[in-house]
C-alpha positions as CSV (number, residue, x, y, z in Angstrom):
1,X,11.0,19.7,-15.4
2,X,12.5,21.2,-18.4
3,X,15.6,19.2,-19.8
4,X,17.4,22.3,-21.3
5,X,18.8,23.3,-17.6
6,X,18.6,20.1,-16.3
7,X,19.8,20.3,-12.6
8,X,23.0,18.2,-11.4
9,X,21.8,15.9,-8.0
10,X,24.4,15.0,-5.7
11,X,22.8,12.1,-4.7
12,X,23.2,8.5,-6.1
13,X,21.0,5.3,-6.4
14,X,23.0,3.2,-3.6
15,X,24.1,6.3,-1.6
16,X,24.0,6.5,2.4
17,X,21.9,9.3,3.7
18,X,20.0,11.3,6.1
19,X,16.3,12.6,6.5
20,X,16.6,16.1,7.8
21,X,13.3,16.9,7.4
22,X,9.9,16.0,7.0
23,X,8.0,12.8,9.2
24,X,10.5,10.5,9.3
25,X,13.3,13.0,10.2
26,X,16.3,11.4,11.9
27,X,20.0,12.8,11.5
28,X,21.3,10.0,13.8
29,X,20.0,6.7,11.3
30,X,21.5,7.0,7.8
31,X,19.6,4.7,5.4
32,X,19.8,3.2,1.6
33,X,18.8,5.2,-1.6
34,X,16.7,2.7,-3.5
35,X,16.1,5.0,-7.0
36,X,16.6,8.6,-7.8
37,X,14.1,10.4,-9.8
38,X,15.6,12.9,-11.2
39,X,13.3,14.7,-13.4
40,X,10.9,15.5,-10.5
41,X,13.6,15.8,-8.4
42,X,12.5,13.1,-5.8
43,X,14.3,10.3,-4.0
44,X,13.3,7.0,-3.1
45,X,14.8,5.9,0.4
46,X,14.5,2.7,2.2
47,X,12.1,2.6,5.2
48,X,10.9,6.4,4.7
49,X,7.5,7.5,3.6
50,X,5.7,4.2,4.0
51,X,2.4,4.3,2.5
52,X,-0.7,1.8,2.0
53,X,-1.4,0.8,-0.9
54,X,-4.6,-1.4,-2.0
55,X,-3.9,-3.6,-5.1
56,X,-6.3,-5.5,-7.0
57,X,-5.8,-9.3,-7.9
58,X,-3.8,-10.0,-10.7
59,X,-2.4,-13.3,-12.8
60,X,0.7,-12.5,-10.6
61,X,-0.9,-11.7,-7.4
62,X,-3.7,-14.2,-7.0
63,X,-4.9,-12.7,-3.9
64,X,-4.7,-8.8,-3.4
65,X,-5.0,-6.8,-0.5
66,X,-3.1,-4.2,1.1
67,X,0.6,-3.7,0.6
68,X,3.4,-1.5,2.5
69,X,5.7,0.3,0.5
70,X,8.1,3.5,0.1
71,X,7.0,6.0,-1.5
72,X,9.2,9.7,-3.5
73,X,9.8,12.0,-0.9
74,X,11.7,15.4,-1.9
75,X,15.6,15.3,-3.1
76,X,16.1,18.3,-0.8
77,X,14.8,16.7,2.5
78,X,17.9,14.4,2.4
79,X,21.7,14.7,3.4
80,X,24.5,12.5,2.7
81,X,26.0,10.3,5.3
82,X,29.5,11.1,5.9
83,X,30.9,7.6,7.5
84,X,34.3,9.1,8.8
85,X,32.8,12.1,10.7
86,X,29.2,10.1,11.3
87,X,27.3,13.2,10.2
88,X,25.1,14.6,7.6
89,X,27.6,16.4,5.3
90,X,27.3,18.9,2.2
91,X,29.3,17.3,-1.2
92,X,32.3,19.2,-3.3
93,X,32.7,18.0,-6.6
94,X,36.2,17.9,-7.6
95,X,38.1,16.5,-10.8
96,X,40.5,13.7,-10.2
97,X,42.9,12.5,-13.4
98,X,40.0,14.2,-15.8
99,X,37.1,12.3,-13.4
100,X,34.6,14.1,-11.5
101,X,34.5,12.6,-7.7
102,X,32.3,13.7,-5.1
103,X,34.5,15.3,-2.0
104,X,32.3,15.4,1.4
105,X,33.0,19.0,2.9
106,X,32.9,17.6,6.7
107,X,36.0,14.8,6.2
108,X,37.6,15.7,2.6
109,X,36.9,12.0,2.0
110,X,36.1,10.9,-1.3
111,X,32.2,9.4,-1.5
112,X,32.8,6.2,-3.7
C-alpha cells in the first residue's frame, strides 16, 4: 500500500468488535482486537480465522508439531462493538478540546 494517501482505520489494537462477514461471522459475540495491520489493511482478532500451522523444532521449541493460531482477516469484515446499544455500530470522529475522539453513531458514546 502506498504511504502517500495512507488510509485512516477506525479500528484499534484493544478494540471490541464484530465479524460481519466471512466464516466466523457472528454480530451477537463481540471479541478482542489482538494487532492491526495497517498497511495491508488487515486485522488480527481473537478466536477468528484459526489456522494450522506445522512448525519445525527449534532451540526454543524442543519438540514441534502442529500449532493453532489466528490468523489477518480483512479490516472491512469487522464492526465495532457498541457496549451501550449492544450492536455493531459505524464510528464519527469528532474533536474534543483540540483531541480527536472516536463518537459511535448508534449511542453518541464516546469509544475510549
Amino acid at each position: 500500500m502506498k504511504t502517500r494517501f495512507k488510509p485512516k482505520f477506525n479500528i484499534k489494537k484493544g478494540d471490541t468488535v464484530v465479524v460481519i462477514a466471512g466464516d466466523d461471522k457472528d454480530r451477537t459475540k463481540p471479541r478482542q482486537v489482538l494487532e492491526v495491520i495497517p498497511d495491508k489493511a488487515r486485522i488480527l482478532v481473537e478466536g477468528v480465522n484459526i489456522i494450522t500451522k506445522h512448525t519445525k523444532p527449534t532451540a526454543q521449541n524442543t519438540k514441534g508439531g502442529i500449532v493453532k493460531q489466528e490468523a489477518p482477516i480483512a479490516i472491512s469484515n469487522v464492526m465495532l462493538w457498541d457496549a451501550k446499544a449492544g450492536k455493531a455500530t459505524r464510528v464519527n470522529r469528532q474533536r474534543d478540546n483540540g483531541k480527536l475522539v472516536r463518537i459511535a453513531k448508534k449511542s453518541g458514546e464516546v469509544i475510549k
